[in-house]
N, C-alpha and C positions, 0 to 999 in steps of 0.2 A: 267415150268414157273409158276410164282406165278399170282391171280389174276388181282393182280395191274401191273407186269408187261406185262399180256396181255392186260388190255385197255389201256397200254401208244401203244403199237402197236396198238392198235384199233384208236386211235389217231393220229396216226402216218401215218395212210391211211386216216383218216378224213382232214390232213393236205393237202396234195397230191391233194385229189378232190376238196379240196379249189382252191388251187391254180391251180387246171386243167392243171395238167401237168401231163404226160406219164411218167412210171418207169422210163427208161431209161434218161430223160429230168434230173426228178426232182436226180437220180444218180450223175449225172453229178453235178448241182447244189450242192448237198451236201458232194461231191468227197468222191464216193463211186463207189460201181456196180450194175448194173439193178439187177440182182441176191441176191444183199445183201437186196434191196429195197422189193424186193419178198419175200424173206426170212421173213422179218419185219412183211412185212405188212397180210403173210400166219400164223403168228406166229411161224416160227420154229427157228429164232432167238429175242432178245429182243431190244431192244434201245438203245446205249451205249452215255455215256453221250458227248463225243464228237460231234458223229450225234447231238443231242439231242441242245446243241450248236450253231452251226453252226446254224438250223435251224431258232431257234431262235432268231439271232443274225441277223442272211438274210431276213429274212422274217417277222421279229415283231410277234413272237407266243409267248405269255406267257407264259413263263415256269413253274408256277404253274398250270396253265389249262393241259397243256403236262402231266406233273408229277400226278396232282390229279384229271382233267376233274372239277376243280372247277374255277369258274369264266369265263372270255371272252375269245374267242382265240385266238384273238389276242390285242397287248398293246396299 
């Protein structure tokens, strides 16, 4: 993975503890699996822009803060 797309996962776990919600919850919420949310957030997979989406579409995350960690993070 490239650098940028390890802090969109580093972000991606930053989201999560915002919202204090447990893998499994916050899965569900973004209709995936507790495993894929692990995967993310351990980096051994990356972001895909659908996740990426959804999230911020559910929850008001900015999606340039997501994408570049610039600005607020939420809209």
């Amino acid at each position: 993975m490239t650098n940028k797309e390890l802090m969109i996962c580093e972000r991606f776990k930053q989201i999560g503890i915002s919202l204090n919600m447990k893998q499994g919850n916050f899965a569900k919420e973004i209709q995936t699996t507790q495993g894929h949310v692990s995967d993310i957030e351990n980096q051994r997979k990356g972001v895909s822009d659908r996740i990426m989406e959804i999230i911020c579409l559910k929850y008001g995350i900015n999606k340039n803060w997501f994408k570049t960690g610039e600005g607020d993070m939420y809209t």
